[in-house]
C-alpha positions as CSV (number, residue, x, y, z in Angstrom):
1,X,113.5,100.2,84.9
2,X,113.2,96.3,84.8
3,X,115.9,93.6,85.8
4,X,118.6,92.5,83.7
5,X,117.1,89.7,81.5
6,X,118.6,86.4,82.1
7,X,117.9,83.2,80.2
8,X,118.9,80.9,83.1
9,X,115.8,82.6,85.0
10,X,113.3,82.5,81.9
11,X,114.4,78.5,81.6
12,X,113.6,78.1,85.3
13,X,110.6,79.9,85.6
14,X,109.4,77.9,82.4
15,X,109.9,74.6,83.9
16,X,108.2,75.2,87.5
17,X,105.4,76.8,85.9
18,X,104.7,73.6,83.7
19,X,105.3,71.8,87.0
20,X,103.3,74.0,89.4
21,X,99.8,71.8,89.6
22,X,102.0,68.3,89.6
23,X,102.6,68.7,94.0
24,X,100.5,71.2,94.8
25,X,100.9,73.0,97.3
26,X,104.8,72.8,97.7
27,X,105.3,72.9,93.6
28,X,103.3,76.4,93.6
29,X,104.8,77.9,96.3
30,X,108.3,77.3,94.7
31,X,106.9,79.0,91.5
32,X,105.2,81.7,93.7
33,X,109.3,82.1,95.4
34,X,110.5,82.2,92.0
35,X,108.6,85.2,90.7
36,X,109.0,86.8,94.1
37,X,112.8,86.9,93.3
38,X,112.0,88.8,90.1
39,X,109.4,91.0,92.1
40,X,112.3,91.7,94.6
41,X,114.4,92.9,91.8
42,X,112.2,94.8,89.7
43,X,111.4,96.6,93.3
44,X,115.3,97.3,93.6
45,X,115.9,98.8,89.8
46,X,112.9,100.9,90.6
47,X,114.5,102.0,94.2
48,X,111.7,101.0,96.4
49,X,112.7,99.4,99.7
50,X,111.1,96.6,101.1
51,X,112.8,96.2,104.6
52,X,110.9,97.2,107.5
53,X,108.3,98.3,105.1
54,X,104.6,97.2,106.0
55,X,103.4,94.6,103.1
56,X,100.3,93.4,101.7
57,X,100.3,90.4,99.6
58,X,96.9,90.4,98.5
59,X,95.3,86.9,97.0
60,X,98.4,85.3,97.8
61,X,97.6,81.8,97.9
62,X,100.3,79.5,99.2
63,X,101.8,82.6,100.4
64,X,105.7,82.3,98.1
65,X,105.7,86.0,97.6
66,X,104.7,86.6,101.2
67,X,107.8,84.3,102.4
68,X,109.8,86.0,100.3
69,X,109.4,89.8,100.9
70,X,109.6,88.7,104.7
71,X,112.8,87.1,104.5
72,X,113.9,90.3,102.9
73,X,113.2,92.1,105.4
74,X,109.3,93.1,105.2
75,X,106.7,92.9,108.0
76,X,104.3,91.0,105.8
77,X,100.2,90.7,105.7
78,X,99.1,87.9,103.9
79,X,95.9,87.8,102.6
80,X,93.5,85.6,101.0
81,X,89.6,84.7,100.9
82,X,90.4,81.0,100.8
83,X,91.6,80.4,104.8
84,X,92.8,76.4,103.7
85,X,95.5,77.7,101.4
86,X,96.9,79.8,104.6
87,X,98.4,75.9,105.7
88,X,101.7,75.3,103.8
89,X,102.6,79.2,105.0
90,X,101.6,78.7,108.4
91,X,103.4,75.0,108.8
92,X,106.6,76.8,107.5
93,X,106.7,79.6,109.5
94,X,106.8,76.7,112.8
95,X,109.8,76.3,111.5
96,X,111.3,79.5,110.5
97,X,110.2,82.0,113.3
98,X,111.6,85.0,112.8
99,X,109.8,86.0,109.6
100,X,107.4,88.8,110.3
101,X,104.2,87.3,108.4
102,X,100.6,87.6,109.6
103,X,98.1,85.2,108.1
104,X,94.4,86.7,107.1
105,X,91.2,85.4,105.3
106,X,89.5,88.1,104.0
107,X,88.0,89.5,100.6
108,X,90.1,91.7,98.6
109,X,87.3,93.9,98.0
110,X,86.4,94.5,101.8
111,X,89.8,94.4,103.7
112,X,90.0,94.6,107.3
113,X,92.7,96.9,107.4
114,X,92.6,100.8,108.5
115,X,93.5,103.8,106.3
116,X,97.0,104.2,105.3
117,X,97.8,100.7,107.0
118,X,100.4,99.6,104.4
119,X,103.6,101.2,102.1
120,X,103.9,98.2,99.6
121,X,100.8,96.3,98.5
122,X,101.5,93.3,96.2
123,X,98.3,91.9,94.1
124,X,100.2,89.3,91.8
125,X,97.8,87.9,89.6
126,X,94.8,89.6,91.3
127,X,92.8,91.9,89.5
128,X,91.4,89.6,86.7
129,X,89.9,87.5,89.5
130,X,87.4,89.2,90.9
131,X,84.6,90.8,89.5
132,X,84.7,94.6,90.9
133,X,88.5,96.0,89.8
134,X,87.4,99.7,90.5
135,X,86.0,98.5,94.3
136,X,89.4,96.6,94.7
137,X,91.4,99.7,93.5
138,X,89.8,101.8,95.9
139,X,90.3,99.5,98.7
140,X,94.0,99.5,97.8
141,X,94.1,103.2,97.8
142,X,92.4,103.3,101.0
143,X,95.1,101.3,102.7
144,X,98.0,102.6,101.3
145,X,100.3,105.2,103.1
146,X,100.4,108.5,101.6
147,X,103.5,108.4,98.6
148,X,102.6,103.8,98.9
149,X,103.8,101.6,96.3
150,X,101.2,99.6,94.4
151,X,102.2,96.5,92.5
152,X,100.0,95.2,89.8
153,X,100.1,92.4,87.3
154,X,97.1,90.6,84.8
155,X,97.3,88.6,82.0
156,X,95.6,90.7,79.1
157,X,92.5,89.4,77.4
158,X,94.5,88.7,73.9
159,X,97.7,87.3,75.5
160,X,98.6,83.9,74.3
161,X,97.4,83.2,78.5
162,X,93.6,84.8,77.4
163,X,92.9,86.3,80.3
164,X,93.3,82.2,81.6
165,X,90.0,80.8,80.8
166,X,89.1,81.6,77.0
167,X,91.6,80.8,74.8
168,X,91.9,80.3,72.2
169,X,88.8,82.2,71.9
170,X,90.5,85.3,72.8
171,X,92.4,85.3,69.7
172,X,89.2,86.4,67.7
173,X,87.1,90.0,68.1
174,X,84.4,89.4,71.5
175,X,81.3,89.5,69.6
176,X,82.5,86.8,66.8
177,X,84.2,85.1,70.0
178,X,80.7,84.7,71.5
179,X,79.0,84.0,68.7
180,X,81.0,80.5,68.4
181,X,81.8,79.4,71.7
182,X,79.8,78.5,74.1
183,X,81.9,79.1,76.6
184,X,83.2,82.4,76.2
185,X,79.1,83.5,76.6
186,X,79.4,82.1,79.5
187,X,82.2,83.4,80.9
188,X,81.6,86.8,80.0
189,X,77.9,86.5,81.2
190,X,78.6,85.2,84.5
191,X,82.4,84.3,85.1
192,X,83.6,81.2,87.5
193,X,84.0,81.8,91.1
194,X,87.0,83.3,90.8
195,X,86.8,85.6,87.4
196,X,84.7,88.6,86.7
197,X,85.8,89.1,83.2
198,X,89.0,89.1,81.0
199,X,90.7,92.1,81.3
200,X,92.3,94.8,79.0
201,X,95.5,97.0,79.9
202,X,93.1,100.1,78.3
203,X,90.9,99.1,81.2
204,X,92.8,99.2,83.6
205,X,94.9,101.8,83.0
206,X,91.8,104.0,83.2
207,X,91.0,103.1,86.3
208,X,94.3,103.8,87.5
209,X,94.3,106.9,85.5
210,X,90.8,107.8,87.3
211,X,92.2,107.5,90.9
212,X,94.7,109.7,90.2
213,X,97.6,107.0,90.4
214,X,100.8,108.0,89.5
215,X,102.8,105.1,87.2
216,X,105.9,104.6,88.2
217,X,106.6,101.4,85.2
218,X,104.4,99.8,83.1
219,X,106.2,96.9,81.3
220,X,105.5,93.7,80.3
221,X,106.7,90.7,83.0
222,X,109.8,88.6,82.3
223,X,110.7,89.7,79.1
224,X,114.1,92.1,77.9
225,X,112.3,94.3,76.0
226,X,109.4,97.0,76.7
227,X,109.3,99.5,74.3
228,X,106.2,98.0,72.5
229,X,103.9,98.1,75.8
230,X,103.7,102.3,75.1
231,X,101.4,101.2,71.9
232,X,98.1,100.4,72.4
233,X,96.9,98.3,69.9
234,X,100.0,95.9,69.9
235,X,100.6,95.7,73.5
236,X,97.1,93.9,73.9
237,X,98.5,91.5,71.7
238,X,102.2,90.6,72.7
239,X,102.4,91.5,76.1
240,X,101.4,88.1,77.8
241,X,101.7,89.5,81.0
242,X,101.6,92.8,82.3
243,X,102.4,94.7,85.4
244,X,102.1,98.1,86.5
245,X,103.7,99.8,89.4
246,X,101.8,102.9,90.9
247,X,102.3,105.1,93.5
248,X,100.0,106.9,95.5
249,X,100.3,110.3,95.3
């Protein structure tokens, strides 16, 4: 089940995300709150509970999501490898101290954590960014609770986003794609720092499929419809952004 769509949220979201680099980091960590307000919603359609539920917002930069889901009522982890984007969180909570949020610089694919250490792990925007998924997958399974909710979202290589580094080269079939640019070679040869590779829901859904995740909703983010996200073809194409929510069974 997703949240009611709502065209006063759409226009909102569409204006802070143009705006989200203009005052870093306060502008992002609005945009971060924003989407955390969805995420809290699409969490209570589905009927999972957040309060007093142990959290893991994993690559979660300025930390909106994490400030969220504690306000709510979660005892938050917030993790990321980068320990100078921990500062806007940390400054706030001086100021707000009865959020439940512990600040951690770690990587995603090695995390600090013990086994079953967590019921909710977030990974918003995650999984295309680093270069083992299936090592990251397993490190979520790992530390979530036995029945744990996993939530997942990506942009999709042949979203209008392109998987955010090759468009519009992503538009095109990969080998024509790195015949002409330059720049998709590259990408796909090497990646940036913070990219493995574009990825593809078929990709991913196998590795969830592999670890023997159960899906709970697959949909595509923010938008009122959802039916075409069961067709394969197509849904590589329209869905702009998609998110998954698993459970560990």
């Amino acid at each position: 089940m997703r949240p009611k769509f709502s065209s006063v949220f759409t226009k909102q979201l569409y204006q802070m995300s143009k705006k989200r680099n203009e005052n870093r980091p306060k502008s992002y960590f609005d945009f971060q709150r924003l989407q955390a307000f969805y995420l809290l919603e699409f969490f209570e359609v589905n009927n999972i509970v957040v309060k007093e539920k142990r959290i893991l917002d994993c690559g979660c930069l300025y930390g909106g999501y994490s400030f969220e889901f504690a306000r709510h009522g979660g005892n938050v982890v917030s993790v990321d490898m980068r320990s100078a984007e921990h500062k806007y969180l940390l400054n706030l909570k001086k100021k707000v101290k009865t959020l439940l949020i512990s600040q951690i610089t770690a990587d995603a694919l090695r995390l600090p954590f013990k086994k079953e250490s967590f019921d909710i792990i977030i990974a918003s925007s995650l999984i295309e960014h680093v270069y083992s998924r299936d090592k990251l997958l397993l490190e979520f399974q790992r530390c979530l609770s036995p029945n744990g909710v996993l939530y997942l979202s990506f942009p999709p290589l042949y979203s209008v986003i392109g998987g955010h580094t090759i468009r519009p080269f992503n538009m095109i079939p990969l080998p024509l794609s790195r015949l002409i640019s330059p720049r998709t070679r590259r990408i796909l040869r090497d990646g940036p720092p913070w990219l493995s590779k574009p990825c593809k829901i078929v990709d991913i859904l196998g590795l969830v499929k592999a670890l023997k995740l159960e899906i709970l909703a697959i949909e595509p983010r923010y938008l009122p419809f959802s039916s075409f996200v069961k067709i394969p073809v197509f849904r590589e194409l329209l869905v702009q952004m998609c998110q998954l929510l698993l459970r560990k069974s």
